[in-house]
C-alpha positions as CSV (number, residue, x, y, z in Angstrom):
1,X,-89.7,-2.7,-21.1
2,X,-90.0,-5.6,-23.8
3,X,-93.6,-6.3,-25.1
4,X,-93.1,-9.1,-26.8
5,X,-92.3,-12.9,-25.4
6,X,-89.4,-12.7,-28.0
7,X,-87.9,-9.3,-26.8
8,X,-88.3,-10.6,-23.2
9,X,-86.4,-13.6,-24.0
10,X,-83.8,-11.7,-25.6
11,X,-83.6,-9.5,-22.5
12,X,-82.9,-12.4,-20.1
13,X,-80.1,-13.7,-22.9
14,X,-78.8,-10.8,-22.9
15,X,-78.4,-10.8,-18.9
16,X,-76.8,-14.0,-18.7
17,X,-74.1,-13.0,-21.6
18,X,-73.2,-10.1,-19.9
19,X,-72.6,-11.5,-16.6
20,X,-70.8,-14.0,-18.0
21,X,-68.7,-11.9,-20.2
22,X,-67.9,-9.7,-17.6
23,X,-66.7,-12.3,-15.5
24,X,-64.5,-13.4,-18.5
25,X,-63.1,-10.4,-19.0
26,X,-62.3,-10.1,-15.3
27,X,-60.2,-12.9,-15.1
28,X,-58.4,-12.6,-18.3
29,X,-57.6,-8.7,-17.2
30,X,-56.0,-10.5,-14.0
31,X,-54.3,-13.0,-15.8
32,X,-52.1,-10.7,-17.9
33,X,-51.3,-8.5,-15.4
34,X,-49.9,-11.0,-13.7
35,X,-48.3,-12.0,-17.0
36,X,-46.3,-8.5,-17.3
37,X,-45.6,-8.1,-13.8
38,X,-43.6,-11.6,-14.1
39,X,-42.1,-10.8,-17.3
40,X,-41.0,-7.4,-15.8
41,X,-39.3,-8.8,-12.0
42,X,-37.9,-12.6,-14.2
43,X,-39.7,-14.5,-12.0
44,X,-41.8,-17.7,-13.4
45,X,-42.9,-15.2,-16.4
46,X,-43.1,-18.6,-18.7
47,X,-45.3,-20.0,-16.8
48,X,-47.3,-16.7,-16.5
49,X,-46.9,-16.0,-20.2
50,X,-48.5,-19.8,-20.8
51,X,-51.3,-19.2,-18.4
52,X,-52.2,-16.0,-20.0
53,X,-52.0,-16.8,-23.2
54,X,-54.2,-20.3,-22.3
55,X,-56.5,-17.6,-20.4
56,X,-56.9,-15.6,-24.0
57,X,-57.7,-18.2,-26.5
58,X,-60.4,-19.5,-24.0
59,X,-62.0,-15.8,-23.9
60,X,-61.3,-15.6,-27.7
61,X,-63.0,-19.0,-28.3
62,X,-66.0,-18.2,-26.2
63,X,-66.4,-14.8,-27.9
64,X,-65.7,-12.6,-25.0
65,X,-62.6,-10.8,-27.0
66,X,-62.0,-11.0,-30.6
67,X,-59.8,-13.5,-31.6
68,X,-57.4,-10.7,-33.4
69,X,-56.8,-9.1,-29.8
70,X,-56.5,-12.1,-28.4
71,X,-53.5,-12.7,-30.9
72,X,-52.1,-9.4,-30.3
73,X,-51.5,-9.6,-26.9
74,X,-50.7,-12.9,-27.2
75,X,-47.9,-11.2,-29.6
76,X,-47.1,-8.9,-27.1
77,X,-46.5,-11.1,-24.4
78,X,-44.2,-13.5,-26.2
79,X,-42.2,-10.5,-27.1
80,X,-41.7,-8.8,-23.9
81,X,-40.6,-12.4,-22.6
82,X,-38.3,-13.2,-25.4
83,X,-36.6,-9.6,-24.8
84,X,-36.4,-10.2,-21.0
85,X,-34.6,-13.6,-21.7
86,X,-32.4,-12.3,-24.3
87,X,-31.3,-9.3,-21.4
88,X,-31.6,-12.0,-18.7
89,X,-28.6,-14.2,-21.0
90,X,-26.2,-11.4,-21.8
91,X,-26.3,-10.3,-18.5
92,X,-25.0,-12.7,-16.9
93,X,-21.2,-13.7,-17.8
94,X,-20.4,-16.7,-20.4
95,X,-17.9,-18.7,-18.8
């Protein structure tokens, strides 16, 4: 238990970052699964990709992720959607 006014006060700041955080961190996680699970069936992943990557550099702005995860998955992302376009264009025939 805090026994200071300072200590308290850091203890109710501490509450509310958490929460928040957590709830952050929630979302994001829910946005980039939907993210891969696009990229991975071809349907709407751009958009996904987009709204995931929006999603990250809000929680990396905010402080919730650090910004070089953010950028990694961000990385990540990109990739697996530029490969699944690439298979998408050879797979089907030039004509």
């Amino acid at each position: 238990m805090a026994n200071h006014a300072s200590a308290e006060k850091r203890n109710r700041q501490r509450i509310k970052r958490t929460t928040r955080n957590r709830a952050a961190k929630s979302t994001l996680r829910t946005e980039i699964k939907k993210a891969r699970t696009a990229v991975k069936q071809a349907t709407g992943a751009a958009e996904a990709v987009k709204s995931a990557e929006s999603a990250l550099d809000r929680a990396a702005s905010k402080g919730s992720i650090p910004a070089r995860r953010a950028s990694r998955i961000k990385g990540r992302l990109a990739a697996a959607l530029h490969k699944q376009t690439v298979a998408a264009k050879a797979a089907t025939p030039a004509s």
